[in-house]
TIMAR-23264 format. One record per residue: residue number from 0; chain; residue in one letter; x, z, y of N, C-alpha, C, O, CB in turn. Coordinates in pm, 1 decimal, always signed. Glycine has a CB too. Layout:
# TIMAR-23264
(NUM, 'A', 'A', (X, Z, Y), (X, Z, Y), (X, Z, Y), (X, Z, Y), (X, Z, Y))
...
This chain:
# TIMAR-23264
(0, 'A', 'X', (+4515.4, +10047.9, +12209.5), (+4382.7, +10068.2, +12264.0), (+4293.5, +10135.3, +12160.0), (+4195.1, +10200.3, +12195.4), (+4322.0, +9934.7, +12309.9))
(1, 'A', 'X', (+4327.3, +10119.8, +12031.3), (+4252.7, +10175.8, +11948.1), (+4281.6, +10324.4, +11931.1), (+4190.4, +10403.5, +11907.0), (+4261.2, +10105.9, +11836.1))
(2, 'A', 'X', (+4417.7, +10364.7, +11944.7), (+4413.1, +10484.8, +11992.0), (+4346.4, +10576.8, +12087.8), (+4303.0, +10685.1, +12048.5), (+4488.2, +10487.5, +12011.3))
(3, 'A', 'X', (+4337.7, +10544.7, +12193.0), (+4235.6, +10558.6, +12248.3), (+4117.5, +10550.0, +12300.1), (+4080.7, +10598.4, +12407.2), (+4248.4, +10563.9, +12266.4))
(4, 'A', 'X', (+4038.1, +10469.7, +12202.3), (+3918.3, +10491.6, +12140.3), (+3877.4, +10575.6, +12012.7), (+3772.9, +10580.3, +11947.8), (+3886.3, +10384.2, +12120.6))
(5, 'A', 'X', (+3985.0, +10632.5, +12002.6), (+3979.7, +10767.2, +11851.1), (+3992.6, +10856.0, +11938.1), (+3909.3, +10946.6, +11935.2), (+4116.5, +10787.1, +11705.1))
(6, 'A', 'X', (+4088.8, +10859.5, +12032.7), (+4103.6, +10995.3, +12118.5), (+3945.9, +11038.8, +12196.7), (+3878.5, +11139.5, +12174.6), (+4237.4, +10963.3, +12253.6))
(7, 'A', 'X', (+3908.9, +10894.9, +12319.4), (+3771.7, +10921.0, +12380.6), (+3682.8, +10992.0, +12265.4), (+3648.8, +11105.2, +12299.7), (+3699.1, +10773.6, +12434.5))
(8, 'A', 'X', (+3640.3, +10956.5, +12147.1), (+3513.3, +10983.7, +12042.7), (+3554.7, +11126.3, +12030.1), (+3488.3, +11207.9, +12093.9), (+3503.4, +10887.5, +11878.1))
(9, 'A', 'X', (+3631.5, +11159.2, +11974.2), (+3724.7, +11266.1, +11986.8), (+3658.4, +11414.2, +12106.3), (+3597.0, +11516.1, +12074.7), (+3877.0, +11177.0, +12051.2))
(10, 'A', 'X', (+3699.6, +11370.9, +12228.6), (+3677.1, +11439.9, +12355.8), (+3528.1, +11428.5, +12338.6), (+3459.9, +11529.1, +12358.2), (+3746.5, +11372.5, +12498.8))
(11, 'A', 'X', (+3473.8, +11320.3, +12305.2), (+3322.5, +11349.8, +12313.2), (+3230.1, +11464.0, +12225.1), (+3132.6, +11532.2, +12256.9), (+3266.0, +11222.9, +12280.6))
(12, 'A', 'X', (+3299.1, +11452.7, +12114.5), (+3256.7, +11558.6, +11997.1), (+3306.5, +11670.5, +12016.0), (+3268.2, +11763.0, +11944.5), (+3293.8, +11528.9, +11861.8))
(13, 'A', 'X', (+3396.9, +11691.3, +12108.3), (+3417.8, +11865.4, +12149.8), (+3459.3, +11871.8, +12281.4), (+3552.1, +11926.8, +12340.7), (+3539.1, +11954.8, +12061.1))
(14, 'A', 'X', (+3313.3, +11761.4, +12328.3), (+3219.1, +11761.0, +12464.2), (+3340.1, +11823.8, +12581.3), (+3331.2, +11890.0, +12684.7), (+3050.2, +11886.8, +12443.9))
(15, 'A', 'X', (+3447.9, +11766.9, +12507.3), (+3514.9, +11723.3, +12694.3), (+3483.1, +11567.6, +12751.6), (+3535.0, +11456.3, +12744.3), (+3725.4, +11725.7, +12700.6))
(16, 'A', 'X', (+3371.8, +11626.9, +12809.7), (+3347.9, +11528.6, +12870.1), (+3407.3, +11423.1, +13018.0), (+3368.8, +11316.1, +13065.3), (+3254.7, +11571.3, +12873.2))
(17, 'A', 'X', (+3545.9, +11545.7, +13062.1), (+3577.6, +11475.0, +13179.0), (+3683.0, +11370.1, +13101.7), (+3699.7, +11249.1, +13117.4), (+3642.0, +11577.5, +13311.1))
(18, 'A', 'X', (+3754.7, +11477.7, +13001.2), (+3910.4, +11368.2, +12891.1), (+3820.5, +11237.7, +12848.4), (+3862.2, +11122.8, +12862.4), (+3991.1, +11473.0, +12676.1))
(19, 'A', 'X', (+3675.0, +11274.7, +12787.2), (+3649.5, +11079.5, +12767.0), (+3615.7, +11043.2, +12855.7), (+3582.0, +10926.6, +12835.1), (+3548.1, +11005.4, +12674.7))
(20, 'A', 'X', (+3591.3, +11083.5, +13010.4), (+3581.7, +10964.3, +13058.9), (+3674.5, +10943.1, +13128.6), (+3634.1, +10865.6, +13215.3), (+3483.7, +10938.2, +13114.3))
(21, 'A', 'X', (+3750.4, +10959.4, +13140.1), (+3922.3, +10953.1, +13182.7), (+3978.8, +10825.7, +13112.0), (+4031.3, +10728.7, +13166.7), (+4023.7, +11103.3, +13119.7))
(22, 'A', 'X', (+3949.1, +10854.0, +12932.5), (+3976.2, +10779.8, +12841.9), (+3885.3, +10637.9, +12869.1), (+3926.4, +10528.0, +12906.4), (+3954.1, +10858.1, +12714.0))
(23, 'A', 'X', (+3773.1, +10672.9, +12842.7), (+3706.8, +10544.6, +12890.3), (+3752.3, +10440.5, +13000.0), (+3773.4, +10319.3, +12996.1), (+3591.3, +10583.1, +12932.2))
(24, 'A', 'X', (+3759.8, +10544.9, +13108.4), (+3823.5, +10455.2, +13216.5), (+3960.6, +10358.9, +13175.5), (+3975.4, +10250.1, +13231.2), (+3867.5, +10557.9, +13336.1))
(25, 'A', 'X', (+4046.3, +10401.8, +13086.9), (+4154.1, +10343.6, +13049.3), (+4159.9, +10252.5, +13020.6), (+4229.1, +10159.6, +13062.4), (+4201.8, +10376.6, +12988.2))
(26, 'A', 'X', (+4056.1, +10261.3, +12907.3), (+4018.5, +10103.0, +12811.4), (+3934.2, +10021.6, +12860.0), (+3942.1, +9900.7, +12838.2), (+3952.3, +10114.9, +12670.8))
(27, 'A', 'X', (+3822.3, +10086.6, +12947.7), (+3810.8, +9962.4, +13021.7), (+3872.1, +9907.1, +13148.3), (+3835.5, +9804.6, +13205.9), (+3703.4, +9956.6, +13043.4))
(28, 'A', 'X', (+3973.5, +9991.0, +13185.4), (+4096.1, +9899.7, +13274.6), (+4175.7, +9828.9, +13218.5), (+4242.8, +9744.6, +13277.9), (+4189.4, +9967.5, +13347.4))
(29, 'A', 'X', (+4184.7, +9861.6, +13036.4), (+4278.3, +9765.6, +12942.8), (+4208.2, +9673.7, +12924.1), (+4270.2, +9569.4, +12903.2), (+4329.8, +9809.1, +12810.4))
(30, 'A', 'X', (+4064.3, +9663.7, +12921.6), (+4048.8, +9541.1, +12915.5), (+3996.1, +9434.5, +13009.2), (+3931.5, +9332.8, +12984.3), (+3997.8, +9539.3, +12833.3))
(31, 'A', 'X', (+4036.0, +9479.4, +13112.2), (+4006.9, +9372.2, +13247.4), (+4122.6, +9323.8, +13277.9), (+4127.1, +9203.5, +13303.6), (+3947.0, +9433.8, +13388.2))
(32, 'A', 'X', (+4189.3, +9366.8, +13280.8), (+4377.5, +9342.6, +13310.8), (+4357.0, +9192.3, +13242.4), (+4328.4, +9103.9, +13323.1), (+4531.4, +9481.5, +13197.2))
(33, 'A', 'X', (+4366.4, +9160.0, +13126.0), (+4377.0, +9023.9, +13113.0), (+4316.7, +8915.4, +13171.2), (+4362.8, +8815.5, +13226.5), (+4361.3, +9006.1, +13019.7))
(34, 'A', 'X', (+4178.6, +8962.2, +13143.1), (+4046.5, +8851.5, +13244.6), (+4140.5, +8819.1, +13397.0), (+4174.2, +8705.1, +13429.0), (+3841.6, +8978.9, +13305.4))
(35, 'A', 'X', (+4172.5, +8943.4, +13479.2), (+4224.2, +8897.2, +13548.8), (+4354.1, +8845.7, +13588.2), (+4386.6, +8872.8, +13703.8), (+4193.6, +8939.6, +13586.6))
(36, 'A', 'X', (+4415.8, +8794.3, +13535.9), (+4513.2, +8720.6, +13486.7), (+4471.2, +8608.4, +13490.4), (+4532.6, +8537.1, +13569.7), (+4557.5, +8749.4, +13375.1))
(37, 'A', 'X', (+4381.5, +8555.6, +13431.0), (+4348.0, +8428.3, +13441.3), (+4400.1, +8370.1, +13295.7), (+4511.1, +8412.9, +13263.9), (+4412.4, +8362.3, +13576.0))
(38, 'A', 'X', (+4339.7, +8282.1, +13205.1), (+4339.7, +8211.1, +13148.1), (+4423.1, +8091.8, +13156.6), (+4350.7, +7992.4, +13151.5), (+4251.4, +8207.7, +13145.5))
(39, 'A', 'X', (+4557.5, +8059.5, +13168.6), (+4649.9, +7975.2, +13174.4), (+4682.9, +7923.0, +13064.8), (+4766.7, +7834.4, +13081.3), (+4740.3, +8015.7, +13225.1))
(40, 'A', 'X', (+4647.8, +7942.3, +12939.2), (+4744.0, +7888.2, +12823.6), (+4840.7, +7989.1, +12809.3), (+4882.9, +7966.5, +12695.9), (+4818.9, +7745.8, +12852.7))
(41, 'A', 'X', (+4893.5, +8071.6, +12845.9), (+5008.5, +8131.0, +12834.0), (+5029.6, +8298.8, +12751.2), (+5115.2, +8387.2, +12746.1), (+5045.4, +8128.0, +12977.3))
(42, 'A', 'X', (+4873.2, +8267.2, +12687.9), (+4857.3, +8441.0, +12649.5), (+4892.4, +8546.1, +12650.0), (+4884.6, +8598.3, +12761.2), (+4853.3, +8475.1, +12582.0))
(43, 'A', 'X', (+4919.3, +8589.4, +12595.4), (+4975.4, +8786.0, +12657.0), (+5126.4, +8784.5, +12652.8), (+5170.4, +8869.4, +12730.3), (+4921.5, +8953.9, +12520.7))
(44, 'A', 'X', (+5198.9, +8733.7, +12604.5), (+5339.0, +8669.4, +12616.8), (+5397.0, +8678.5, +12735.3), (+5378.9, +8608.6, +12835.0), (+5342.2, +8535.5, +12588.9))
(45, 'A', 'X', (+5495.9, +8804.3, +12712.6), (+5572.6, +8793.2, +12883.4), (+5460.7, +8901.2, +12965.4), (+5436.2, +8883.5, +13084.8), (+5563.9, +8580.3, +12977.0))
(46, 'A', 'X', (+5407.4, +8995.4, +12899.4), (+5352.6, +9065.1, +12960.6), (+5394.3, +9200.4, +12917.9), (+5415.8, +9229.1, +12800.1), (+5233.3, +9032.7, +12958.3))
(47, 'A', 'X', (+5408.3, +9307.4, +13046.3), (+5462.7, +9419.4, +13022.3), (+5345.4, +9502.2, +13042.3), (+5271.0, +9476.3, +13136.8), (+5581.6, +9448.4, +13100.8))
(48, 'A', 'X', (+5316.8, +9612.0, +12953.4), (+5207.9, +9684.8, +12989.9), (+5266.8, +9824.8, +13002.6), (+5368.4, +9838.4, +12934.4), (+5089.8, +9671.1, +12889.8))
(49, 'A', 'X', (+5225.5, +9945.6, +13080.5), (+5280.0, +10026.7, +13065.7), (+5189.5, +10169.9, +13069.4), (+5135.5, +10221.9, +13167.1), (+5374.0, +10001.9, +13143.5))
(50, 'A', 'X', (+5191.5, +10203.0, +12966.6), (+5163.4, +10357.2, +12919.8), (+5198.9, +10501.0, +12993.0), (+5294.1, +10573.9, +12965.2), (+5233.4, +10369.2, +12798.1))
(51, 'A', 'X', (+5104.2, +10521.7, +13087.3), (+5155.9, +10643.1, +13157.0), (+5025.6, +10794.2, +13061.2), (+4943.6, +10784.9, +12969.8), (+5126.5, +10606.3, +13386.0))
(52, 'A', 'X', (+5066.6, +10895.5, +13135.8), (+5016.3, +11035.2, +13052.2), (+5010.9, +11011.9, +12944.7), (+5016.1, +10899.0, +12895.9), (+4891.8, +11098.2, +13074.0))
(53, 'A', 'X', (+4993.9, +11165.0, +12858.6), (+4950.3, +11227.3, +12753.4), (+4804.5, +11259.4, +12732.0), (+4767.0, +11328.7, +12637.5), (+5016.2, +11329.3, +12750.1))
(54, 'A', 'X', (+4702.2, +11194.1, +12844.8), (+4584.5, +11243.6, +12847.7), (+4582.5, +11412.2, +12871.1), (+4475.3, +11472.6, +12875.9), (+4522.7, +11196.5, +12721.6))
């Protein structure tokens, strides 16, 4: 995820602005994915995430 938050800053400073928000959208779909999951005790363990495009 931190990768792409270097990439978004990135697109912003040579104002492609549609690639960060593409990017944006990513990370903040990376980080809802857990919330919704729910809080079980069982933390990220046993979780497959999967990486699609090259941006």
């Amino acid at each position: 995820m931190e990768q792409l938050a270097r990439d978004k800053d990135q697109a912003a400073a040579d104002e492609d602005h549609e690639k960060a928000t593409q990017l944006r959208d990513r990370i903040a779909g990376l980080k809802v994915r857990p919330a919704e999951a729910g809080d079980e005790g069982q933390g990220d363990e046993g979780q497959n995430l999967e990486v699609t495009g090259s941006g």
